[in-house]
N, CA and C atoms as an extended XYZ file, in Angstrom:
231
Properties=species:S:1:pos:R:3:atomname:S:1:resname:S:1:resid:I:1 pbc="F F F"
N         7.564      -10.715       19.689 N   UNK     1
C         7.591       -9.893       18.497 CA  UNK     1
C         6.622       -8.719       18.676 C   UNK     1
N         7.103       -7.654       18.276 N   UNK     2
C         6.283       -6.479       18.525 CA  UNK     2
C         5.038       -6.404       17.680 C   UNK     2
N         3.971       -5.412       17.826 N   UNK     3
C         2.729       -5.564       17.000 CA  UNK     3
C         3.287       -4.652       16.169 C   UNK     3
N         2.916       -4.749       14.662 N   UNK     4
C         2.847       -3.501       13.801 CA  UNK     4
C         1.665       -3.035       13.891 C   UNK     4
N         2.088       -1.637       13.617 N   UNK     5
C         1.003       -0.694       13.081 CA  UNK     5
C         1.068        0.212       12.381 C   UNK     5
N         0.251        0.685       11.705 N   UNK     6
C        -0.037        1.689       10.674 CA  UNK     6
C        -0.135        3.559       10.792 C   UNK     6
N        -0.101        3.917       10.727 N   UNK     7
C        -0.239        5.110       10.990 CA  UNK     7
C        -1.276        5.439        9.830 C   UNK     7
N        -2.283        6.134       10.030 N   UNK     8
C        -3.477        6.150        9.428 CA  UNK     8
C        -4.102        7.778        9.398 C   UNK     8
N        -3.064        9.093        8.908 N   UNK     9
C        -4.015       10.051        9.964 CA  UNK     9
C        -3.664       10.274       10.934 C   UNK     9
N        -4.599       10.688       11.905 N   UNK    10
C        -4.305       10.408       13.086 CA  UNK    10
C        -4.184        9.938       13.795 C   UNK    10
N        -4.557        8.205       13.633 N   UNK    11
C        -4.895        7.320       14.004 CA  UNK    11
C        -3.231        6.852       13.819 C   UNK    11
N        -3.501        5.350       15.029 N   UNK    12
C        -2.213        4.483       14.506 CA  UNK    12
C        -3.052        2.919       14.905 C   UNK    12
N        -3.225        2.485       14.003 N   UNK    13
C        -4.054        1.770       14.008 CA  UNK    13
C        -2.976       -0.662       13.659 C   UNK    13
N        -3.658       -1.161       14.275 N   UNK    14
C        -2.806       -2.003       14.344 CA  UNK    14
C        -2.968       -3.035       12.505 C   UNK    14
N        -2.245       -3.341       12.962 N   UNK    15
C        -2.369       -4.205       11.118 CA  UNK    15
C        -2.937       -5.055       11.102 C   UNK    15
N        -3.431       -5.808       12.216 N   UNK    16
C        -4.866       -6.635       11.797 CA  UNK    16
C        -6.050       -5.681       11.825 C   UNK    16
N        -6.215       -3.828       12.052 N   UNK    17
C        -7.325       -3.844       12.130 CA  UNK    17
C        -7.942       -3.265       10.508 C   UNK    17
N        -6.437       -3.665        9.675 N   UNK    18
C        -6.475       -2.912        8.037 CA  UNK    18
C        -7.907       -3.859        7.670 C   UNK    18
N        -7.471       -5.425        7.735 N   UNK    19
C        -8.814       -5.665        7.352 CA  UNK    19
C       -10.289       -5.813        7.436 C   UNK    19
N        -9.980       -4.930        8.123 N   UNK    20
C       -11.663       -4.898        8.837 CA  UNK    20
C       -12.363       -3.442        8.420 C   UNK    20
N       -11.087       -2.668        8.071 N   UNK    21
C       -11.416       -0.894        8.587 CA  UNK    21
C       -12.458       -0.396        7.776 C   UNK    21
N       -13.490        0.561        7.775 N   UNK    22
C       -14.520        1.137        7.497 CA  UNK    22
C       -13.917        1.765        6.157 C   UNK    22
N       -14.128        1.791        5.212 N   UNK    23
C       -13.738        2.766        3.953 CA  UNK    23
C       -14.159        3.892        4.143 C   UNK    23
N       -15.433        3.834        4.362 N   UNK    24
C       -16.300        5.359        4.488 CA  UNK    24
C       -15.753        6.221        5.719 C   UNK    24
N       -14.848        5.982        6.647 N   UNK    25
C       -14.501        6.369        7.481 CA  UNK    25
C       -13.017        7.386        7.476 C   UNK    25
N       -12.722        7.158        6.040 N   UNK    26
C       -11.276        7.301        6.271 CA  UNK    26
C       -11.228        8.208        4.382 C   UNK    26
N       -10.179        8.867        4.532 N   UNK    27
C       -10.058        9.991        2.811 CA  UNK    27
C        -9.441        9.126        2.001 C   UNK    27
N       -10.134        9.570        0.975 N   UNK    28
C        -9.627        8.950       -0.459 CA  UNK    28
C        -8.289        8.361       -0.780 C   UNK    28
N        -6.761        9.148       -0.370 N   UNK    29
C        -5.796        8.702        0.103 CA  UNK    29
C        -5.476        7.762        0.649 C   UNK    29
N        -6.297        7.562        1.849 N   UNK    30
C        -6.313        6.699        2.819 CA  UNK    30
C        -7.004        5.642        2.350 C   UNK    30
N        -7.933        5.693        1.933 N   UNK    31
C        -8.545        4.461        1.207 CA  UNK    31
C        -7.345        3.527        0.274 C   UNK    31
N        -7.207        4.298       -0.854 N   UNK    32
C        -5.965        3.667       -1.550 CA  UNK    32
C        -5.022        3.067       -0.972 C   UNK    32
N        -4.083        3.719        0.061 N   UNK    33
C        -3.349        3.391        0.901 CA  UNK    33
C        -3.526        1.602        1.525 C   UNK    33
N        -5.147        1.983        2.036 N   UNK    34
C        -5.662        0.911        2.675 CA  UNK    34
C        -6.242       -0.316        1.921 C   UNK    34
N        -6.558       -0.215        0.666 N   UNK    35
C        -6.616       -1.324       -0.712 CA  UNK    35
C        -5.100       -1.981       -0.811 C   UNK    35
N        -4.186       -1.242       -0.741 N   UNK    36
C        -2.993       -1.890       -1.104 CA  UNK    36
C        -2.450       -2.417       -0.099 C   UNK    36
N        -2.812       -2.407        1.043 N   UNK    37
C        -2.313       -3.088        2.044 CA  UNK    37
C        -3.177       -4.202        2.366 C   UNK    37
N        -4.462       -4.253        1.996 N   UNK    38
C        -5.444       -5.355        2.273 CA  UNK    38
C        -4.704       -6.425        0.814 C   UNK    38
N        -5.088       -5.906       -0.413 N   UNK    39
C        -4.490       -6.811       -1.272 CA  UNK    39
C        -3.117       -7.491       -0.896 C   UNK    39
N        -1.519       -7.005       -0.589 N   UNK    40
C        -0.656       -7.319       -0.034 CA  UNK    40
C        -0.925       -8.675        0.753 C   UNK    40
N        -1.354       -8.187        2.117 N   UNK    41
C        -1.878       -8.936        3.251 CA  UNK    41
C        -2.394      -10.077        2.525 C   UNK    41
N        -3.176      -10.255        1.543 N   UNK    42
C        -4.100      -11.336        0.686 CA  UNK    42
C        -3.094      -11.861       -0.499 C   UNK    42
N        -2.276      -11.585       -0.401 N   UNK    43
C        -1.101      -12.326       -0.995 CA  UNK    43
C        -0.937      -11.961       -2.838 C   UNK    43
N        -1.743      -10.611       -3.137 N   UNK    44
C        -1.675      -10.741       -4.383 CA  UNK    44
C        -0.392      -10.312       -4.959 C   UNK    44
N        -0.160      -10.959       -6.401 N   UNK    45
C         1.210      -10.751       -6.975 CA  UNK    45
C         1.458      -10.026       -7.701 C   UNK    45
N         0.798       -9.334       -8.615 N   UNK    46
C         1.060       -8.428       -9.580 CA  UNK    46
C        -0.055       -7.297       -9.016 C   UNK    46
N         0.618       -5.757       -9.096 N   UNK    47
C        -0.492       -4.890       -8.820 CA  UNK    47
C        -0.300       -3.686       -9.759 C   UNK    47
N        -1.261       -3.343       -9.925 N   UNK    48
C        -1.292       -1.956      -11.007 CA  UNK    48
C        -1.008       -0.437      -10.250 C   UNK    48
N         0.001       -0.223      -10.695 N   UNK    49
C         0.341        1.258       -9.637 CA  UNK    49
C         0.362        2.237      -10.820 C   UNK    49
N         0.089        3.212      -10.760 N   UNK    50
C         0.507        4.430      -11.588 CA  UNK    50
C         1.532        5.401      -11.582 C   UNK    50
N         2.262        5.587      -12.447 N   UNK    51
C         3.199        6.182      -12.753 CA  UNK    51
C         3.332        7.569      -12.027 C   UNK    51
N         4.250        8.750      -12.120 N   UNK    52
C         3.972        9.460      -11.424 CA  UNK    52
C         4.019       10.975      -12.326 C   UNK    52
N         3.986       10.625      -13.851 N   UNK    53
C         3.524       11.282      -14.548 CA  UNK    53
C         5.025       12.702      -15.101 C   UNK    53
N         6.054       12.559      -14.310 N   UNK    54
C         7.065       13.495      -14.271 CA  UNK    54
C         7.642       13.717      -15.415 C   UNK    54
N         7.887       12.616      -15.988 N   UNK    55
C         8.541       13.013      -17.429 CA  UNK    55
C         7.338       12.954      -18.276 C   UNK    55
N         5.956       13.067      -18.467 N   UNK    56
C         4.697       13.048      -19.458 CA  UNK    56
C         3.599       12.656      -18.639 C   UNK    56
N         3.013       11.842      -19.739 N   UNK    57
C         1.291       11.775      -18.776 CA  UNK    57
C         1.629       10.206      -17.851 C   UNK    57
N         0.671       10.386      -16.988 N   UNK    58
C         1.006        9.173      -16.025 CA  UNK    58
C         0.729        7.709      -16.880 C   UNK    58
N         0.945        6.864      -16.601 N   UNK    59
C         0.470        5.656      -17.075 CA  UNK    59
C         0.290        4.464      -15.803 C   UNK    59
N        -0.715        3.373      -16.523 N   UNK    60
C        -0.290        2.580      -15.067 CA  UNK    60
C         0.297        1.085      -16.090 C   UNK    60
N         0.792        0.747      -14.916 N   UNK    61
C         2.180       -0.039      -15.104 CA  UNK    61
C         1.348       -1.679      -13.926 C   UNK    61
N         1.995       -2.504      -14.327 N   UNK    62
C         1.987       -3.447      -13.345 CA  UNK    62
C         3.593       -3.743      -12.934 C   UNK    62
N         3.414       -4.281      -11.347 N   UNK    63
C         4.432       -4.200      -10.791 CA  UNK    63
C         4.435       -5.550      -10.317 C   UNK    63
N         5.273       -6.754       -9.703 N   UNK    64
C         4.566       -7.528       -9.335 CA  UNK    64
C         5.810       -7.730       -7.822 C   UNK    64
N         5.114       -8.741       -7.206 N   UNK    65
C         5.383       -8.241       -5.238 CA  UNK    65
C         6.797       -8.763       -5.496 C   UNK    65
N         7.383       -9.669       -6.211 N   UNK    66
C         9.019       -9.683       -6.310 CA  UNK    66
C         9.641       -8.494       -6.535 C   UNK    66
N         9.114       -7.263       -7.567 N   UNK    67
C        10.101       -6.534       -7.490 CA  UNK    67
C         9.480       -5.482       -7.101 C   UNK    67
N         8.316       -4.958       -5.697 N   UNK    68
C         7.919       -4.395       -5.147 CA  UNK    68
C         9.352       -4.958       -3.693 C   UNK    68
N         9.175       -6.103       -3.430 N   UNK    69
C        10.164       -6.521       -2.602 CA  UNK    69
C        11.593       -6.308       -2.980 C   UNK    69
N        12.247       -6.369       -3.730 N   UNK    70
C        13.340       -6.086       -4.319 CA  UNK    70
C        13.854       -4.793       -4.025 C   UNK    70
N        12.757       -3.598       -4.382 N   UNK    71
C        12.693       -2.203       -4.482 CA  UNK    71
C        13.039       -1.377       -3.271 C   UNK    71
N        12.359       -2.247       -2.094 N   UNK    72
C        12.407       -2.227       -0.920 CA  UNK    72
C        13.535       -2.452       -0.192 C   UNK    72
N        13.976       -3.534       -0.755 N   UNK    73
C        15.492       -3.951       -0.177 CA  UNK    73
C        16.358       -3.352       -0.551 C   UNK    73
N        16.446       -2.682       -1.603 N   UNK    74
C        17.662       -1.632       -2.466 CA  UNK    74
C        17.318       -0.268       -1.450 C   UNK    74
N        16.341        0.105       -1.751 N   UNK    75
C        15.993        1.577       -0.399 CA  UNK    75
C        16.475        1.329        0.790 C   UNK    75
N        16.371        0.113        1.473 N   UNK    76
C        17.013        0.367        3.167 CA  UNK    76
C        18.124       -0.175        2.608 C   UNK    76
N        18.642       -0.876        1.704 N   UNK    77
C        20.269       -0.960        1.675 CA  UNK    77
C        21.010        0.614        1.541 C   UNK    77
């Protein structure tokens, strides 16, 4: 099985090294990016994402990893 990895920047960095990676090392973006993939990885189920504000002001919403997974499967279908 092949290794995954991340693309990080410039970096491409492997997916065991998400949980280890330096915060201070990496942009605000990237940070976020890198919270939601550590939580994931840690099996959490419901996560708070924010809206994207298009039709009014943003809000945040909880989402939970069934229909984060779901969402996923409809996009590559």
């Amino acid at each position: 099985q092949p290794s995954v990895t991340i693309q990080l920047g410039d970096d491409q960095l492997p997916l065991s090294a998400i949980a280890t990676l330096n915060p201070t090392a990496i942009t605000t973006t990237q940070r976020a990016v890198v919270a939601f993939i550590q939580e994931w990885l840690a099996g959490t189920n419901v996560f708070t994402v924010t809206t994207s504000g298009s039709t009014g002001i943003p809000k945040s919403i909880q989402v939970t990893r069934q229909q984060m997974e779901a969402s996923a499967r409809a996009t590559a279908e």
